[in-house]
C-alpha positions in Angstrom: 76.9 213.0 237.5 78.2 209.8 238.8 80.9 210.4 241.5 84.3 209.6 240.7 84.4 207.2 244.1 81.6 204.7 242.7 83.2 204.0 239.5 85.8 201.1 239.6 89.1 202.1 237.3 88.7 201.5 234.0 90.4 198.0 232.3 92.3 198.1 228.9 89.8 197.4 226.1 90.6 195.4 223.3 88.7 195.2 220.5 90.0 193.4 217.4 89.3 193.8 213.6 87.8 190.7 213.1 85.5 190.4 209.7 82.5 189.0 211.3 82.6 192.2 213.5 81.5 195.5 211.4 82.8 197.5 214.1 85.4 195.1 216.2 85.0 192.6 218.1 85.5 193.5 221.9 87.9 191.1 223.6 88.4 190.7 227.8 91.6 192.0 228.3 91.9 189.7 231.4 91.9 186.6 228.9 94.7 185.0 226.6 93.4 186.6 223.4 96.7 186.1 221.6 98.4 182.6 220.0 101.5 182.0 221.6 102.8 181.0 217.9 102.1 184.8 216.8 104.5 185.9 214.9 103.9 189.3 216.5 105.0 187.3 219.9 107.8 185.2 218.6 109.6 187.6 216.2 108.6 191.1 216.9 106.9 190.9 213.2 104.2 193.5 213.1 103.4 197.3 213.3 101.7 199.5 215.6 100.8 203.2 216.2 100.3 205.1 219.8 97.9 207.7 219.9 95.9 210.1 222.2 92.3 210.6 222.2 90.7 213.6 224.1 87.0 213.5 225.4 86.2 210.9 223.5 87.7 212.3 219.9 91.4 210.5 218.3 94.2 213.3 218.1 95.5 213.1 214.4 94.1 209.9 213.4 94.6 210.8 210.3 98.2 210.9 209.9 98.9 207.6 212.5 96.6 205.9 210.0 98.5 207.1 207.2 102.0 205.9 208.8 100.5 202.5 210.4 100.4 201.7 206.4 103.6 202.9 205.5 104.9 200.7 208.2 103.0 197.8 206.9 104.2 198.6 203.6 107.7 198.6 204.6 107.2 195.3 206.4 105.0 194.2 203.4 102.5 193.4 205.6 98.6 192.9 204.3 96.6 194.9 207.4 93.3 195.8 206.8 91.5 199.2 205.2 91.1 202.4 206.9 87.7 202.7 207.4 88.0 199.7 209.7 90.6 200.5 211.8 88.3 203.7 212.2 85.4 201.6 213.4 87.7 199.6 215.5 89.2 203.0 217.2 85.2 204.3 217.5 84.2 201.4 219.5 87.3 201.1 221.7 87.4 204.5 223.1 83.5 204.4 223.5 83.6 200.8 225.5 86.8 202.6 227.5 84.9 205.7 228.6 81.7 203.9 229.2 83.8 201.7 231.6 85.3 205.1 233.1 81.9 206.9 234.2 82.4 209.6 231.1 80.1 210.5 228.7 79.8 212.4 225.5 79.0 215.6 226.8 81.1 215.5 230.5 81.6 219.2 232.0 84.8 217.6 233.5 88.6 217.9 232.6 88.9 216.4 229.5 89.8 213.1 229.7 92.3 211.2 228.1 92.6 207.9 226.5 95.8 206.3 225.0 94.8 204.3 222.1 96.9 201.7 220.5 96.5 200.0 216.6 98.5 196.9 216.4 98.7 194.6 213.7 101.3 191.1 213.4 101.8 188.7 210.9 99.5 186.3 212.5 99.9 182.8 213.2 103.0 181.6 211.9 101.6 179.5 209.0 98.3 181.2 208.4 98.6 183.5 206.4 96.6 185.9 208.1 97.3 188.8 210.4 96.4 189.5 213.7 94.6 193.2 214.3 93.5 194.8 217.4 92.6 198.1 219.2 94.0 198.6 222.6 92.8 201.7 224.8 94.0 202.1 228.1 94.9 204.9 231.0 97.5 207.1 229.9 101.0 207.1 232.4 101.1 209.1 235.5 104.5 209.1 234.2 103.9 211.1 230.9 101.9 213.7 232.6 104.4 214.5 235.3 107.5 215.1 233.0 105.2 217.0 230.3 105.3 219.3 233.9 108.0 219.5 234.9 110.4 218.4 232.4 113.1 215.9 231.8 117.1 215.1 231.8 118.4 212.8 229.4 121.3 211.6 228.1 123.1 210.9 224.6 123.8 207.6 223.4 125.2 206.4 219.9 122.5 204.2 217.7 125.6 202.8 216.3 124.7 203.4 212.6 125.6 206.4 210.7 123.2 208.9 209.3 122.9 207.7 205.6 122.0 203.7 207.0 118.4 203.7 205.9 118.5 204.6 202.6 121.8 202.2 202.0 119.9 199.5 204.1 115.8 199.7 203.9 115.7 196.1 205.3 116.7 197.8 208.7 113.3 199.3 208.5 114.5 202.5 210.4 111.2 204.4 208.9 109.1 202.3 210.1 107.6 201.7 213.5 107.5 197.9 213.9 107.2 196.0 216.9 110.6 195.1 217.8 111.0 197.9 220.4 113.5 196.1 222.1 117.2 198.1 221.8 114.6 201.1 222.7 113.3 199.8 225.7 117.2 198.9 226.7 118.2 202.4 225.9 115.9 203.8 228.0 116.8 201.2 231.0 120.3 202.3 230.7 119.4 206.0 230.7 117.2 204.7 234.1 120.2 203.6 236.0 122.6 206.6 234.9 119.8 208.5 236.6 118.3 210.1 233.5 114.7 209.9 232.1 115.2 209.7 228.5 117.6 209.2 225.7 118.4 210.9 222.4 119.8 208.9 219.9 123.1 210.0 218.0 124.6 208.6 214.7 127.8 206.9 214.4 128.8 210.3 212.1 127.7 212.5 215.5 124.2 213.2 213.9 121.3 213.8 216.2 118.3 211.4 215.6 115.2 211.3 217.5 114.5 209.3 220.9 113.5 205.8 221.5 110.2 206.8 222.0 109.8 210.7 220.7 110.8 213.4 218.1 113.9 215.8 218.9 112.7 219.8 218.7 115.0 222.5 219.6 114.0 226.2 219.9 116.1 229.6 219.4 114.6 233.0 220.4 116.2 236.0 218.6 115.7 239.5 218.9 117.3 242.4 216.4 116.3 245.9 215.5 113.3 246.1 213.4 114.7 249.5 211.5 111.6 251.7 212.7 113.0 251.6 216.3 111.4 248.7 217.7 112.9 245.0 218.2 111.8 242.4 216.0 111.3 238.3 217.6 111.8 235.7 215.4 111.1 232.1 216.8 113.1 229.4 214.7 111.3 225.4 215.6 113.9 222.9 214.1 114.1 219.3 213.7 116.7 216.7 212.6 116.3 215.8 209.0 114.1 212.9 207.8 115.9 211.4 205.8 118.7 210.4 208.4 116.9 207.2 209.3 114.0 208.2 212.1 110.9 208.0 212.3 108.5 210.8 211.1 107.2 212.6 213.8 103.2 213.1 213.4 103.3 215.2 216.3 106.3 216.9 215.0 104.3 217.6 211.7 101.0 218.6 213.1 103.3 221.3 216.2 105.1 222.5 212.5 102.1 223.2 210.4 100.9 225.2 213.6 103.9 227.0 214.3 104.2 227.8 210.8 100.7 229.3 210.6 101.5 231.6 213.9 105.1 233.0 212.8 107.3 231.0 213.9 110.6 230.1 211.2 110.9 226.4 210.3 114.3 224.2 209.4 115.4 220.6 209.5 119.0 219.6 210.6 121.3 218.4 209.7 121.7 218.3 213.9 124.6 217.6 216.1 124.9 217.4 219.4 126.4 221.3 219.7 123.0 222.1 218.3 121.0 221.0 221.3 123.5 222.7 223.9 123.1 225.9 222.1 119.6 226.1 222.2 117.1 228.1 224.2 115.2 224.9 224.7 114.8 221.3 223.4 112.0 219.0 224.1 111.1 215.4 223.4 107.9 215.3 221.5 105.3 212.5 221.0 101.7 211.8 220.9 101.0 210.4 224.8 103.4 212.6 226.6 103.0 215.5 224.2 105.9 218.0 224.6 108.4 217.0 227.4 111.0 220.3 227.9 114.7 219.1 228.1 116.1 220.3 231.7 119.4 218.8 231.4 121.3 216.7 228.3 124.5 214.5 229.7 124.4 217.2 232.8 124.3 219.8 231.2 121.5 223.0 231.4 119.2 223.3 228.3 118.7 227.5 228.6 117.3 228.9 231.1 114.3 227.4 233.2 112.4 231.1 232.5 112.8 231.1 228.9 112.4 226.7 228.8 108.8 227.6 230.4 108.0 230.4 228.1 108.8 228.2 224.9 107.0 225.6 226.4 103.7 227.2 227.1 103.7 229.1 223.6 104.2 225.3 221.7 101.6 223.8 224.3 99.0 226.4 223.3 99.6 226.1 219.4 99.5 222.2 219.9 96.6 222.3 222.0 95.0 223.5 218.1 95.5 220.4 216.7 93.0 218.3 216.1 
């Protein structure tokens, strides 16, 4: 086995879906690849996914593939078929690992690649859009707060829960490129010494965050009526329709918790809800499930029960393929 010391760290990998390419075309990262006209650079026009892969295999490619083209759809933006952003995918995480000293059948910790799919309008002009495949190191970052948890604060969106279905041209479904106001919110959580954000609607509705889907957790226990005590374990989320995105590691935690017991509900959420819990996290498909330690200052349960919920969602979501 090659020894971790004689293997240089592994570059991003881009590999874009080009037509002349079956399965991509691999690009040096270290190069210009992209047209400074790009639509994707000059407006924010285009559409992307994040997603994890684990020794070597995509974590719900599937349902990212299935929202990448409800974004595109939303943006009415032509990207190309499944199959190839499959191929694409295939090829990027093989050249990453390859790079990385891992092979197909490594004893090791499994490793872990983040994968990006973007796609842009193109060249303004053109007519044609620009695809690629980026795979790259997942954060320090992500693993440390997945650990040990995070505090974060609220802040307003500034629209009000019923926005994206009375304004579809503010594309709050969709999960477009223009990441700006999230980035910003998650500056300003930075410098009020918090490490993430959850978004609230002008009508005091909880959303999601900039970056994640909102989960809380209550444990209750009753009598059973045979003399024992009966657990129920309620997972809820705010509701879809309020304009967030759709969580695909929200759906894929769901349809696990749901097969081992545990009750399932969708808001509508306000901020009460998330102090009252026995635990909250912020969930997503790089950093997984992040527990809530703190919201606006204030304690999120109990650090014995946080860690309990924590480790009985982390071992159903380890399930998911």
């Amino acid at each position: 086995m090659t020894s971790s010391a004689s293997v240089p760290a592994p570059k991003t990998v881009l590999v874009f879906l080009d037509p002349g390419f079956e399965n991509g075309r691999i690009a040096d990262s270290s190069k210009p690849q992209l047209m400074a006209t790009d639509q994707g650079a000059t407006r924010g026009d285009g559409v992307f996914e994040s997603l994890l892969a684990v020794s070597g295999t995509p974590r719900k490619l599937a349902a990212h593939l299935n929202r990448l083209a409800g974004s595109a759809r939303a943006l009415e933006l032509d990207v190309p078929a499944e199959d190839a952003w499959r191929r694409a995918i295939g090829t990027a995480i093989s050249e990453f690992r390859g790079q990385a000293g891992v092979s197909g059948n490594d004893s090791r910790e499994p490793d872990e690649v983040v994968v990006k799919l973007l796609a842009t309008r193109g060249v303004e002009g053109a007519g044609t859009p620009s695809c690629w495949v980026q795979a790259s190191p997942p954060p320090a970052a992500g693993r440390r707060q997945r650990e040990t948890g995070i505090d974060v604060i609220l802040l307003d969106r500034g629209y009000d829960s019923e926005v994206g279905e009375r304004a579809p041209w503010l594309l709050l479904g969709a999960k477009t490129l223009s990441y700006a106001v999230n980035m910003a919110a998650l500056r300003y959580a930075h410098h009020q010494g918090a490490d993430d954000v959850i978004f609230t609607s002008a009508d005091g509705r909880v959303l999601e965050g900039p970056t994640s889907t909102v989960l809380l957790a209550h444990l209750e226990t009753s009598d059973d009526g045979a003399g024992g005590v009966r657990t129920v374990r309620r997972l809820i989320t705010p509701q879809l329709d309020s304009g967030i995105l759709p969580g695909t590691s929200q759906g894929a935690l769901f349809t696990a918790a749901k097969a081992a017991g545990w009750e399932l509900g969708y808001g509508p959420l306000v901020p009460a809800d998330l102090y009252d819990a026995d635990a909250v996290w912020l969930i997503s498909s790089i950093r997984l499930l992040a527990p809530v330690n703190h919201i606006d200052g204030k304690e999120i349960g109990t650090p014995e029960l946080r860690r309990q919920l924590t480790a009985e969602l982390n071992e159903l979501f380890a399930t998911v393929g």
